[in-house]
N, C-alpha and C positions, 0 to 999 in steps of 0.2 A: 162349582157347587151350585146346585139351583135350589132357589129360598121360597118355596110356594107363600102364599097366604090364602088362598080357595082355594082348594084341589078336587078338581072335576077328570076322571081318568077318561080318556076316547078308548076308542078297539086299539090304538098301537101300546095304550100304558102312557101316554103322555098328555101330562096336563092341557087341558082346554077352559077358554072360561077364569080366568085367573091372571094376576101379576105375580111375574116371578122377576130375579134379578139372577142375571146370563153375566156369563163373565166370554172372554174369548174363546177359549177351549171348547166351551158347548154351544157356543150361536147357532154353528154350522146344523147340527143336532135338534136345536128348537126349531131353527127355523124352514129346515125339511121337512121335521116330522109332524108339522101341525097344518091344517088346510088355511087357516087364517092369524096370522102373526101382526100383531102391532108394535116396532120396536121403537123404546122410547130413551135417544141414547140422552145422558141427563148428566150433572154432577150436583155433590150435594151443596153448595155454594149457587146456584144458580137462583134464583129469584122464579123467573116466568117457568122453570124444573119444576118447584116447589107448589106451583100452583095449579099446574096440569094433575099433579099426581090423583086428585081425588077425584079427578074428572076420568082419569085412565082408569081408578080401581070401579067406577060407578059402569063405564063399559065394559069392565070384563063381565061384572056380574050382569048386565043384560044381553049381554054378545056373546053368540058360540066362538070367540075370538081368545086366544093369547095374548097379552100385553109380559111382552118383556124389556126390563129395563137393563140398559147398560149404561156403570156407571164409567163416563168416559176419562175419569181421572185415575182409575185403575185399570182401565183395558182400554189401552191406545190401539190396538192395530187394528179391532174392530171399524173403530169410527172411521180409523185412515182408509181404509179397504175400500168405504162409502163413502166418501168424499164426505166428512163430515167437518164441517167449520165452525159450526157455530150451532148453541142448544137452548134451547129442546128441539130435538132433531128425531122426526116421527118417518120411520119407514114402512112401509103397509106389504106384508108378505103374502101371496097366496101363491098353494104347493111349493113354495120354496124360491118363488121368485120375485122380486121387486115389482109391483105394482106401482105405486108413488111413494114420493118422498117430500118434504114439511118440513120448515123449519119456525121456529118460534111457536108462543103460544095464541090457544084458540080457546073459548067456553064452548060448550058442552054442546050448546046446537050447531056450532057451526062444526063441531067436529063430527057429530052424529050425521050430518049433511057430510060431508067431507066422505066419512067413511060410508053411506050408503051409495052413495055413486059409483064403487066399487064392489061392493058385500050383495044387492038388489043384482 
C-alpha cells in the first residue's frame, strides 16, 4: 500500500515530488514508473533514519524527484535484492535503474551536491 504525504500526479497517474512509504510488492512499480526515484531504505529505530527524514521530505518538495521509503524491518527482500547492510541506505533511481547507492547519513548540502551530480 503506498502512503503519500504530497501528492503531485505525472502523465502516468504516479506520484512525483513527494515521500511515499513502498513496501515490497510495489518497489518494482515505483521505481519503473518515475524518471527520478530516491529510495531511502530506513527502520524506525534507527537514529542517523530519523534525521535524514526531514531533509528527504524538504527534497521532495523542491525536486521533480520521488523519495521513497522502505522500512527495512518489514520488507526484507527488498533491501536483500540490494545488498543492503546497514541504514540509512540511499539508492538513487533514474528510469528504473540504479544510479548510485549511499549509506549513512548526510545534511542537506552535501546531499543536494550528491544528488545534483546525477539530476544536472
Amino acid at each position: 500500500m503506498l502512503i503519500g504525504y504530497q501528492c503531485l500526479v505525472d502523465y502516468a497517474g504516479i506520484r512525483m515530488g513527494q515521500v511515499i512509504e513502498v513496501n515490497d510488492a510495489d518497489f518494482d512499480m515505483i521505481t519503473n514508473g518515475n524518471e527520478w526515484v530516491l529510495v531511502d531504505f530506513w527502520a524506525p529505530w534507527c537514529g542517523p533514519c530519523k534525521m535524514i527524514a526531514p531533509v528527504l521530505s524538504e527534497i521532495a518538495q523542491q525536486r521533480d524527484i520521488t523519495i521513497a521509503k522502505v522500512n527495512t524491518d518489514t520488507n526484507t527482500l527488498t533491501p536483500g535484492k540490494y545488498g543492503v547492510r546497514g541504514i540509512p541506505n540511499l539508492l538513487l533511481f533514474h528510469n528504473g535503474k540504479v544510479v548510485e547507492q549511499m549509506t549513512g547519513a548526510m545534511p542537506k548540502p552535501a546531499m543536494d551536491t550528491w544528488l545534483d551530480r546525477h539530476m544536472s
